[in-house]
N, C-alpha and C positions, 0 to 999 in steps of 0.2 A: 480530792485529797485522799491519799490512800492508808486503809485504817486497818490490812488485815495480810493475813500471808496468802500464798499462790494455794487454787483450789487443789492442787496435787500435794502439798504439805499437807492442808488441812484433812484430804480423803485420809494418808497415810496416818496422822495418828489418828483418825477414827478408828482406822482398819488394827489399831494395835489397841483399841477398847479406851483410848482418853476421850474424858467426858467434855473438856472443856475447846472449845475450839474458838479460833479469830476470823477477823473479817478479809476478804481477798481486796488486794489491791482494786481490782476491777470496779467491788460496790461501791468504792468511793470516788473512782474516776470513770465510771461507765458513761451511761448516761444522764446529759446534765437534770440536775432536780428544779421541780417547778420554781417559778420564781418567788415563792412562799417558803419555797424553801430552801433559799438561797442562804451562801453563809453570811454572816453579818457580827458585830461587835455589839459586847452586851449592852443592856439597859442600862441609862446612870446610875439608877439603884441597886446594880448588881456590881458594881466596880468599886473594887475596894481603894479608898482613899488613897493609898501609899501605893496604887497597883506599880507606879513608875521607879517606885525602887525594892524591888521583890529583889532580896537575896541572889546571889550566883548559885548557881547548882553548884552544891560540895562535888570536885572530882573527887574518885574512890573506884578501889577495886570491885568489879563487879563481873560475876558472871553470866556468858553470853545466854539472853531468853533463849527460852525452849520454841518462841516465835518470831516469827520473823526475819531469820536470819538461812535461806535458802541457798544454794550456789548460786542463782541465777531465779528470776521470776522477772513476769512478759506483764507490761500495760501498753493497749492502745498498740498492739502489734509491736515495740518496739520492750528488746533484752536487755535487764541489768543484771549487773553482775557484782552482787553483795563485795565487798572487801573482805581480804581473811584477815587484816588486822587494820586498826586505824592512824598508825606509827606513819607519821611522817604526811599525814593528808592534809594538805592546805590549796585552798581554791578560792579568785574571786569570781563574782556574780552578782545577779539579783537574791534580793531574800524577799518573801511574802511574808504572810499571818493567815494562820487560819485561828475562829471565834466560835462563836455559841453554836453554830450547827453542829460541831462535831464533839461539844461539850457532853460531857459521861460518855460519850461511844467507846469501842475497844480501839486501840492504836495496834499497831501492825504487831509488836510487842506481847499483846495478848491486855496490857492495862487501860484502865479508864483516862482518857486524855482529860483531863484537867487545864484549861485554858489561862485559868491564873498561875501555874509551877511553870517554871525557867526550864521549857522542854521543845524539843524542833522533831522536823520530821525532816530527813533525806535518805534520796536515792537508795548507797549505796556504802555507806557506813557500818559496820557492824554496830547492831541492838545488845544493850546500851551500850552509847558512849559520849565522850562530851569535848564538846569543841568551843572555844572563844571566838564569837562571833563579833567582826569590828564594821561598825557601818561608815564605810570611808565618806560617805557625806558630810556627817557632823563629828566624827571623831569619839561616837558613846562607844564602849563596850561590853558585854554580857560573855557569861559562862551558861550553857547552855547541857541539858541532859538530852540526847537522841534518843529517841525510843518510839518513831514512828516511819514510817518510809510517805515518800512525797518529797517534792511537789513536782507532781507529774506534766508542766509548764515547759514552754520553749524557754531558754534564758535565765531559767531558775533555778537556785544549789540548796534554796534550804525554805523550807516553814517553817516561822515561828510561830510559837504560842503566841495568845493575847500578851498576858505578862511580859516575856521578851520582846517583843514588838514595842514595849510601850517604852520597855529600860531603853533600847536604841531608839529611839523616835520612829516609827517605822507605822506606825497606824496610821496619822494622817493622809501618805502619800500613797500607802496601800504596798508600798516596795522602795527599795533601796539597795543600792549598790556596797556590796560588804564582803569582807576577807574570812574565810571558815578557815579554824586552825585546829587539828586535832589537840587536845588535852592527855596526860598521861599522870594517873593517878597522886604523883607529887606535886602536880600543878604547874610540869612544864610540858613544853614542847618537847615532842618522844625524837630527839635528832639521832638518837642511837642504841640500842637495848639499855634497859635499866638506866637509861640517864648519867651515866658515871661521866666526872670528872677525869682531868682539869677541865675546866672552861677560861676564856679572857673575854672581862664584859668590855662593852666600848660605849666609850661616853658615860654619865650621869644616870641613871634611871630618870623616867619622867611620865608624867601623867598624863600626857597625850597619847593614846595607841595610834593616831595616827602618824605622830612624829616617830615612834618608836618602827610602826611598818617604810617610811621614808628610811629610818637607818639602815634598818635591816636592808632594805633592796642595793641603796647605797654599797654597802660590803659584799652585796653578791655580785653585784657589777665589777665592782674591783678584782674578784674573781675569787673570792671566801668560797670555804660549802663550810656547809652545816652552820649556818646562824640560823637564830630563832631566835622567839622574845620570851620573857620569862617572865609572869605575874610575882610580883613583891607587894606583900599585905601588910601594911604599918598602920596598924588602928582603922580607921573608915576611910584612907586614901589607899587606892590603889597603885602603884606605879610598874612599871612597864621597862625590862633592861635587857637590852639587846647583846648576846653572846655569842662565841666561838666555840665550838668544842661538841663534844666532848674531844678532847685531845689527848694523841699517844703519852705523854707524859709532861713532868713540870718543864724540860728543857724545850718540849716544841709549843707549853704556851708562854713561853719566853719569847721564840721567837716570833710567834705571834704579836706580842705584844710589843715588843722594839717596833716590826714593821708598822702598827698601827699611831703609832708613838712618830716615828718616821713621817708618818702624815699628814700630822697632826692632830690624830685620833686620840682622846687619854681613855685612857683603857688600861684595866690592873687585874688581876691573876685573882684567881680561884679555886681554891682547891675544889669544889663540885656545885 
């Protein structure tokens, strides 16, 4: 699991007199560690009662760490290539967990990983950012804070924390098959700078993410662009509303909306 930036980041700001430095990719996926010190999930007495419903990470403007965030940085002979922005990144995949080993260590980031905070590590996201992680197995989903890089795995798109692993069921099986969707500080999907309106939602909101990702695919197939789903928070339910847009203006989510109407789609207009 990688907890730290490329050893050439780190030379560079020594070489400019900062004091504080991070760990390289490398220490954390080099060589495997004894099996003492293997990673593993905590003790029952270190698991907080409620760990399975730990808050969503609040999206929020944040600016890019001073770590971790390189053009490019090499583990295990192979190159990635950081993102300049996180607008529009959605991927399925495996997800892991990582646990008590890498518990207080520095995260790629430059911060103490904390295993119980609703936080993941990938690839090739810009540090921080936050993505709605759906585990299309069971249908659970989490908002999630990036702020680490990893998991340096064949078949894998993301770490989660203990916490998040627990919100999606994700600890007992060790991994699980699940949709990463970038977040954008109002809490939607970034389909187009700043989020502007019109939008035309389709169908009911609902609280299954997995029925809400069936829709959505549903209208790409049809041959839509730009749908996404959009978190709606009404007290302690979450619900899930799959949209069009943002669109040129009210006349083309008109026409959007007749054609989906046409289809028997209900679906009704938005100003944003």
């Amino acid at each position: 699991m990688s907890a730290r930036l490329s050893a050439a980041i780190t030379a560079a700001l020594l070489a400019a007199g900062c004091a504080t430095t991070a760990p390289t990719p490398e220490d954390r996926y080099g060589t495997p560690a004894p099996a003492h010190e293997q990673d593993r999930a905590p003790s029952a007495g270190e698991i907080p009662p409620d760990v399975a419903r730990t808050p969503d990470a609040r999206v929020r403007d944040e600016p890019r760490s001073r770590y971790g965030n390189p053009d490019s940085y090499e583990v295990r002979g192979k190159r990635y290539y950081v993102l300049e922005t996180a607008a529009g990144y959605r991927e399925r995949g495996r997800a892991s967990w990582y646990g008590k080993k890498f518990h207080g260590r520095r995260t790629s980031s430059g911060e103490a990983y904390d295993m119980f905070a609703m936080t993941a590590a990938h690839k090739t996201l810009p540090l921080p950012s936050f993505a709605r992680v759906t585990n299309l197995e069971n249908g659970r989903s989490a908002v999630v804070r990036v702020n680490d890089r990893g998991p340096f795995h064949d078949h894998r798109i993301i770490d989660l924390s203990y916490a998040a692993a627990a919100r999606l069921g994700v600890i007992q099986h060790g991994s699980a098959e699940v949709e990463v969707e970038a977040l954008v500080p109002d809490g939607t999907t970034p389909g187009a700078p700043g989020g502007a309106g019109p939008f035309v939602a389709a169908w009911s909101p609902t609280g299954d993410p997995v029925h809400a990702v069936e829709r959505r695919e549903r209208l790409l197939e049809m041959g839509l662009n730009d749908v996404s789903i959009h978190l709606l928070s009404d007290g302690p339910e979450t619900r899930h509303e799959v949209r069009v847009g943002p669109l040129q203006d009210a006349a083309a989510a008109e026409a959007v909306r007749q054609w989906l109407l046409a289809r028997d789609i209900p679906a009704r207009h938005l100003d944003r």
